[in-house]
N, C-alpha and C positions, 0 to 999 in steps of 0.2 A: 504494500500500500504506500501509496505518496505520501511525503513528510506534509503536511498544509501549509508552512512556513518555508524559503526560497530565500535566500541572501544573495543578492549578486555586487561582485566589486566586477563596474565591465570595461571592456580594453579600449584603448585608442584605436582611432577608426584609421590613424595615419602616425604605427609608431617612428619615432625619431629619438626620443630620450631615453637616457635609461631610464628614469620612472615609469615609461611604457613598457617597460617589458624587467620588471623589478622580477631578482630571484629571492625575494620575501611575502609572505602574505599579506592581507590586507586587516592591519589593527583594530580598525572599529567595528568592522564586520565581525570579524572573530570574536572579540569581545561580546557584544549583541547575542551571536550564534551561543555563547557560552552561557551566557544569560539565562536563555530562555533556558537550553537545556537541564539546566538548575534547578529550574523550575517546573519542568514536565512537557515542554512541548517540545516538540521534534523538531528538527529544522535541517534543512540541507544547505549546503555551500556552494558557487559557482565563483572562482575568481578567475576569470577571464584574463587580467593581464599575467595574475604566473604562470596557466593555464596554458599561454602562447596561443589563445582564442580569437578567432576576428570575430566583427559585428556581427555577421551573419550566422555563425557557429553556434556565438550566445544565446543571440534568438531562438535557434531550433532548440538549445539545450534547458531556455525556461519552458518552453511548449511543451517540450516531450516531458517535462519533470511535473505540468499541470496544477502547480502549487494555487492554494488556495488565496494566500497572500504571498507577494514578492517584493521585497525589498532592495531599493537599488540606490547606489551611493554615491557622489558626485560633488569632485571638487570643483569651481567655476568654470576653467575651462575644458572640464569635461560634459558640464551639464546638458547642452544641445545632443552628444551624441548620445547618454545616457536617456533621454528622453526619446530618442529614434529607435532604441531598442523598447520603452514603455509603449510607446504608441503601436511597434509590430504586434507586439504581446497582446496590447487592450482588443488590436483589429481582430487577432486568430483564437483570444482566448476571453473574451469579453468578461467573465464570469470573474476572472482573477482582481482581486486589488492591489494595485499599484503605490508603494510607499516609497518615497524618497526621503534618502537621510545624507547627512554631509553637512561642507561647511557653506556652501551654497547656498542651501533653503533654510538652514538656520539662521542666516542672515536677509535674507529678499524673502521670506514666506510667502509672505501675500504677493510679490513681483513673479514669485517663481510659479504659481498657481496660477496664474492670469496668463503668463506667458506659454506654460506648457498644459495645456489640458488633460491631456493623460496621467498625470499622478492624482492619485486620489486623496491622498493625504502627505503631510510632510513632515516630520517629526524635526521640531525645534530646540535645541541644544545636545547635554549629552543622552545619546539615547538610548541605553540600557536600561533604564524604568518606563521610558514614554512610550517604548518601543514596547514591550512587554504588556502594560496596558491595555494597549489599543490589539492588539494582538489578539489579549484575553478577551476583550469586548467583541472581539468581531468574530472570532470562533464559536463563541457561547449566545451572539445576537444581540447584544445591548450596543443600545447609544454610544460613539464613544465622543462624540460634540464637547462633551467637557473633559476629556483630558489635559491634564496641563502638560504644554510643549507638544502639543497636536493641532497642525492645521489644516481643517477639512473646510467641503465648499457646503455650501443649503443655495443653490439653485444657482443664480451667477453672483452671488455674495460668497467671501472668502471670510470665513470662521477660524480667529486668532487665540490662541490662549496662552499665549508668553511663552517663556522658553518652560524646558522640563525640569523633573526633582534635579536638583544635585546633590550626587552621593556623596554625603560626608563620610563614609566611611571605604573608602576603598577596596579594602579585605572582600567587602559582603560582597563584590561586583564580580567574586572567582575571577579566574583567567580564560584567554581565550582558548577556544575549541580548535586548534589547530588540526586536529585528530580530521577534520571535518575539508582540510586543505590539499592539494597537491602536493607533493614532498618539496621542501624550500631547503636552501642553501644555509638561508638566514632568518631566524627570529625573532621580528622586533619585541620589547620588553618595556612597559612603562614601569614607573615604582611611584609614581607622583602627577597629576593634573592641577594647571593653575602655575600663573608668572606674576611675579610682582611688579614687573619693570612695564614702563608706559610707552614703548616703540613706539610712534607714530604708524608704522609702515604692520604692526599685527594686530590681529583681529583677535586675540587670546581668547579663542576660544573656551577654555574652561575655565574662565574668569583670572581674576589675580590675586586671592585666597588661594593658599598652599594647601594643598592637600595629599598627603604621604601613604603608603604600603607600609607594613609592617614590613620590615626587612627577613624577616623570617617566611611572610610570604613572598615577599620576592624571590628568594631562594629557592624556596620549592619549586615556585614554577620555574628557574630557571636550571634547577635539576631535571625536573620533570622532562626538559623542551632537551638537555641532553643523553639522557637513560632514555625519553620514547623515542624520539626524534632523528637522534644521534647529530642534534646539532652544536656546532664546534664556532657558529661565530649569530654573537646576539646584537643587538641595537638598542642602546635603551630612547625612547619616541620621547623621555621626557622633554616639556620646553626648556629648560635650563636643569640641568641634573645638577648642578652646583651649587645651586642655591643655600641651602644649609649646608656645613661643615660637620658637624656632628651627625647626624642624617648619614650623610655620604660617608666618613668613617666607621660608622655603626657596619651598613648596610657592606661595606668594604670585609671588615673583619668578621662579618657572616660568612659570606662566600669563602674566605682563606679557613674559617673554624670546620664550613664543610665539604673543603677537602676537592671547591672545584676550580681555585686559583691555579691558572695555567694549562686547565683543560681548554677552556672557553675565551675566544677572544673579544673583547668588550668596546664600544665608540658610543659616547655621550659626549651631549651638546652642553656647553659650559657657559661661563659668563666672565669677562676679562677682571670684575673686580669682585667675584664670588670664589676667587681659586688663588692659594698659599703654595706652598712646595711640600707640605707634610700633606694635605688632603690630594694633591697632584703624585706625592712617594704613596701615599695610599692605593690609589687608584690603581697605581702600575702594579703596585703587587699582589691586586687581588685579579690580575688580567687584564687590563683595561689596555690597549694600544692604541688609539688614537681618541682623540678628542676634535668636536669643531666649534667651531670662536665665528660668531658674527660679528664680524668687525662693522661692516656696512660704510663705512669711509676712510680717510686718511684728514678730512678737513676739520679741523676743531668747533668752527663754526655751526658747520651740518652735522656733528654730531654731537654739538652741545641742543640742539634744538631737535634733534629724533627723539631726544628722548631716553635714552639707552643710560647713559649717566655713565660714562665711558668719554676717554680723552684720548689721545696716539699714545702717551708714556701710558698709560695704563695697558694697552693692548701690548706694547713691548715687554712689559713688565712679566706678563704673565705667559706670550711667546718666551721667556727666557724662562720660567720657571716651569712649562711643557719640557723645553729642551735639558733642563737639570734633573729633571723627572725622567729621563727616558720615553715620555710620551710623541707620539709624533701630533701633530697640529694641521687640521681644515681651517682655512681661513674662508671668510666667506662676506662678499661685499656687494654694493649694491651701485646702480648706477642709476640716476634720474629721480636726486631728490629732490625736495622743493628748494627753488631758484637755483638746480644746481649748472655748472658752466666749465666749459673746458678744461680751466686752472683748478679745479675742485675736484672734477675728475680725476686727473693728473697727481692731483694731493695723494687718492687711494691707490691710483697705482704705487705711488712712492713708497707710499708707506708697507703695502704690500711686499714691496720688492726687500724692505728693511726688515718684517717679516718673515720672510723668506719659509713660509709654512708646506710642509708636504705635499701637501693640495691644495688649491685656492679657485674657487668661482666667483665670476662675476656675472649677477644677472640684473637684469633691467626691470627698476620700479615697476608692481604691477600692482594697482589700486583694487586691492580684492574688497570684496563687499564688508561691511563691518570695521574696517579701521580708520583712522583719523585720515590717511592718504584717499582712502575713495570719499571721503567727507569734501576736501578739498578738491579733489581732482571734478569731481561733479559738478561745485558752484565755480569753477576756474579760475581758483585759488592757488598759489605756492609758483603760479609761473604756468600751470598746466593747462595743457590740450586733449581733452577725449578724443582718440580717435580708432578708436576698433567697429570692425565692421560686424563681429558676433562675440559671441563670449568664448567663442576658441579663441581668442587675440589675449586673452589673460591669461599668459601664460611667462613668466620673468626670463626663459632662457628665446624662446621663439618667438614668441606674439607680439602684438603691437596696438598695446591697451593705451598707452598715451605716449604723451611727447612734451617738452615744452615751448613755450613760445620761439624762448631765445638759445633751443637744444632741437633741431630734431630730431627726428627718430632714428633716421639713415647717421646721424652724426654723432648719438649713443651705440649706434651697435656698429659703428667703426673704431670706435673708444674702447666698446665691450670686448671686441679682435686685438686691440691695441693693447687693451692691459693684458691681456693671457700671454699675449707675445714678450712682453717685457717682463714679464715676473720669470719666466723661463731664461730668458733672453740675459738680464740683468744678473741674473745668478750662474750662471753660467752649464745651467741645466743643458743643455743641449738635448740628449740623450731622452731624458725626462718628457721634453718637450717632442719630440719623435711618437713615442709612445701614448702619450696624451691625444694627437693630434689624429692616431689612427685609431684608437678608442672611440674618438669621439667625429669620425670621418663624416659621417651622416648628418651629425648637428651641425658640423661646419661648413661641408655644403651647403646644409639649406641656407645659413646664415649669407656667404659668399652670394648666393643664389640673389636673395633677398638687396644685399648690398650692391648688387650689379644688377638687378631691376628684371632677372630670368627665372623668378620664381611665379611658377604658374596656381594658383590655389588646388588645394587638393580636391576640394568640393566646394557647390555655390554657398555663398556665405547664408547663414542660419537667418531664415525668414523673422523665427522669433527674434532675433534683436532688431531688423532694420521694418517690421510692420507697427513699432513702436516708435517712439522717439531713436531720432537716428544717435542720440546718444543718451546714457545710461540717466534714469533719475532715481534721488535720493531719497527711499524710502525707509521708513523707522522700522528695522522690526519688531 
C-alpha cells in the first residue's frame, strides 16, 4: 500500500552548480520525513537532485507513488520549476494535495499562492509541527484553516496565519530519516537553529534566539549516520556553529569521549569574532577540517553597515588562528552591496588575497525575499536596480536578480571573474587555480557565455513573474 505522505526535494531543470546535483540529502525534508515518522504516519522520500532525476522523471515518480499528500520544497530560485512539477501532478492526479514548504513561501505566502495556483497550501516557517498538523487534519478530514504557519486559499482569498510553533526544544524534533534517502557521500548535521547577528543580506530564517541540541544528541545521531550509513564526512547546516564557546567545547569533547574523533571529517560555518584558538585547537581534534568564514567584503565601510559586526583585522585575526589550528578556511564574499563600486570591490579582492583561504567564493548580491537587501532592492534603495526576468535570476553565483545604478550587472560579474583570478593568481596558486577552473568548467562557461552576450536562455522566462509587475513587490508576510 502507498505511504499517503510524499516528500519531494526536486532537481534543477538546467543543472550547472554543484548544488544541483549535491552528493548530500536534503535537510528539511529529512527532518519533516522524521517527524512524522515519530509520530505514526508513513511517509516516502523523493530527492531528485541526489537522485540524479530530471523534471520529467520526478513527475512520473510522484504519479506512480499516488500519494495522498505531496510535499514539495523550494528555494527562490527554484520555485517556478518546482511549481511545473505541482501543476503536472495536480493535471494527472487531481485528487492529490499539493504543499509547499521552503524558504520561498515562508517569506511571499500570500505572493506565492497568487502566483502559482497549484499549491494548495504553504507551510510558513519551520515546518516540522505545521507540517504535521495539517497532515493530521487532512488524513483524519478536519479543517485545517486555522493552523498556525499554514497558508490555505477559501475561494480567490488567501488565508494567513503567521509563521509556525517554534521548537524550543530541539531534542523532541528527532533526527532526520535519512534511512528514507539514496545512499549520500555526505551528511548534513545541524546541532543549533537561530543567529544573532543582523546581516543585512539574510533572511534568518529561524529567527535570532539561539536554540541548541543536546550534544549528547548530536552525537548519537552522528554515530548513528556512521555505524548505519557508513558515512565518513558530515556538515554541520548550522548558521554560525560558533556562536557559543562552551556549547562548541562541550559538544567537541562529546565526540573525542565517544571515540568518533578522527573517524568522521567535520566543516562548520563560523563567525570571525565568535572563534579563539582553544575553541579552533578544539575543533580540530575532535575532527573538524575545514571551517567557512563569511567574510562578504574587504571594505570597512560596507561592512560596518551589513551588519555582520566584523572589520578586515578581525577577519585576519581569526584567518591566523584557522591556520595555528591546523584548520583549513572557506572564505566566502559577496559582490553588489548597497552603493557598492569598483574600488570596494577591489577592497575584497585585496583583502581576500591577504586571506589567502583554501577556498574562497565570490557570489553576486541576491535580494532573497525576507531580508533587509530585498526591503531595499524593491523601493530602489542602496543604489539598486531590479532586474530579473523570473525568479530563476535569484540565484548569487548565475542569475541576474539586480544590479546597480552606478555597477552593472555585466561589470559585477566581470569583477566576480576578476576576483577568483586574483586570489589564485596573487598567491601564486597556479596549480590550485587549474583545478578549480575544470571543477567548475560548466559554471564558467555559462558565466563567459553571459559576459560575451552568447548565452541563449535555457527556457522562456517564467510567465508567473512577468504576468505580474514586471518587477518584484514588497509584500509582508
Amino acid at each position: 500500500m502507498a505511504e499517503p505522505v510524499l516528500l519531494v526535494n526536486p532537481p534543477a531543470e538546467v543543472p550547472r552548480e554543484c548544488y544541483d546535483t549535491p552528493d548530500y540529502p536534503a535537510i528539511g525534508i529529512g527532518y519533516v520525513a522524521g517527524y512524522l515518522q515519530t509520530r505514526g504516519i508513513p511517509v516516502r522520500v523523493i530527492d531528485g537532485k541526489l537522485g540524479r532525476m530530471t523534471v520529467g522523471q520526478t513527475i512520473d515518480a510522484i504519479i506512480a507513488a499516488q500519494p495522498r499528500i505531496c510535499g514539495l520544497s523550494a528555494m527562490t530560485h527554484m520555485i517556478v520549476t518546482t511549481h511545473k512539477i505541482a501543476a503536472a501532478v495536480k493535471a494527472r492526479c487531481p485528487g492529490t494535495t499539493i504543499v509547499l514548504g521552503g524558504f520561498h513561501g515562508s517569506f511571499l505566502p500570500e505572493r506565492t499562492m497568487r502566483e502559482f495556483p497549484s499549491f494548495d497550501y504553504v507551510v510558513v516557517g519551520e515546518g516540522e509541527i505545521a507540517f504535521h498538523k495539517l497532515v493530521s487534519a487532512l488524513l483524519s478530514g478536519d479543517d485545517p484553516c486555522g493552523i498556525p504557519g499554514i497558508a490555505s486559499r477559501d475561494g480567490e482569498r488567501i488565508r494567513l496565519n503567521g509563521r509556525g510553533e517554534i521548537p524550543e526544544h530541539l531534542d523532541d524534533l528527532g533526527s532526520p530519516a535519512w534511512e528514507l534517502f539514496p545512499p549520500a557521500e555526505m551528511y548534513p548535521i545541524m546541532s543549533q537553529r537561530g543567529c544573532p547577528f543582523g546581516c543585512n543580506f539574510c533572511s534568518r530564517p529561524y529567527g535570532r534566539k539561539l536554540r541548541q541540541r543536546s550534544p549528547a544528541h548530536v552525537v548519537a545521531e552522528i554515530r548513528r549516520n556512521h555505524q548505519q550509513f557508513g558515512c565518513t564526512r558530515m556538515d554541520f547546516y548550522d548558521e554560525t556553529f560558533s556562536v557559543r564557546k562552551g556549547y562548541v567545547s562541550n559538544l567537541c569533547d562529546t565526540l573525542v569521549s565517544a571515540g568518533l574523533a578522527g573517524r568522521i571529517r567535520f566543516w562548520a560555518y563560523v563567525h570571525a569574532n565568535t572563534i579563539d584558538l582553544p575553541t579552533a585547537c578544539k575543533m580540530k581534534s575532535a575532527g573538524f577540517e575545514e571551517v567557512g568564514m563569511g567574510v562578504e567584503s574587504g571594505n570597512p565601510e560596507i561592512m560596518r553597515r551589513m551588519k555582520k559586526g566584523v572589520d578586515p583585522e578581525d577577519v585576519l585575526r581569526a584567518a591566523r588562528i584557522f591556520k595555528k589550528a591546523g584548520l583549513k578556511l572557506g572564505a566566502y564574499f559577496i559582490i553588489g552591496h548597497p552603493q557598492e563600486t569598483v574600488a570596494s570591490i577591489k577592497d575584497s579582492i585585496n583583502l581576500a588575497v591577504r586571506v589567502n583561504p583554501y577556498s574562497v567564493a565570490f557570489g553576486i548580491m541576491t535580494p532573497y525575499p525576507g531580508t533587509e537587501i530585498w526591503e531595499m532592492a524593491t523601493r530602489g534603495e542602496g543604489g539598486y536596480k531590479m532586474i530579473p526576468d523570473s525568479w530563476e535570476d535569484f540565484n548569487k553565483q548565475l542569475g541576474k536578480a539586480l544590479e546597480l545604478k552606478n555597477l552593472s550587472r555585466k561589470t559585477m560579474e566581470w569583477m566576480q571573474l576578476r576576483a577568483y583570478l586574483s586570489v589564485y593568481v596573487r598567491t601564486y596558486r597556479f596549480g590550485e587555480l587549474f583545478n578549480a577552473a575544470w571543477i567548475n568548467r560548466r559554471r564558467i562557461l555559462f558565466i563567459l557565455g553571459k559576459l560575451l552576450g552568447r548565452t541563449a536562455p535555457d527556457q522562456a522566462a517564467s510567465s508567473s513573474w512577468l504576468e505580474g509587475s514586471s518587477k518584484p513587490q514588497l509584500l509582508t508576510p
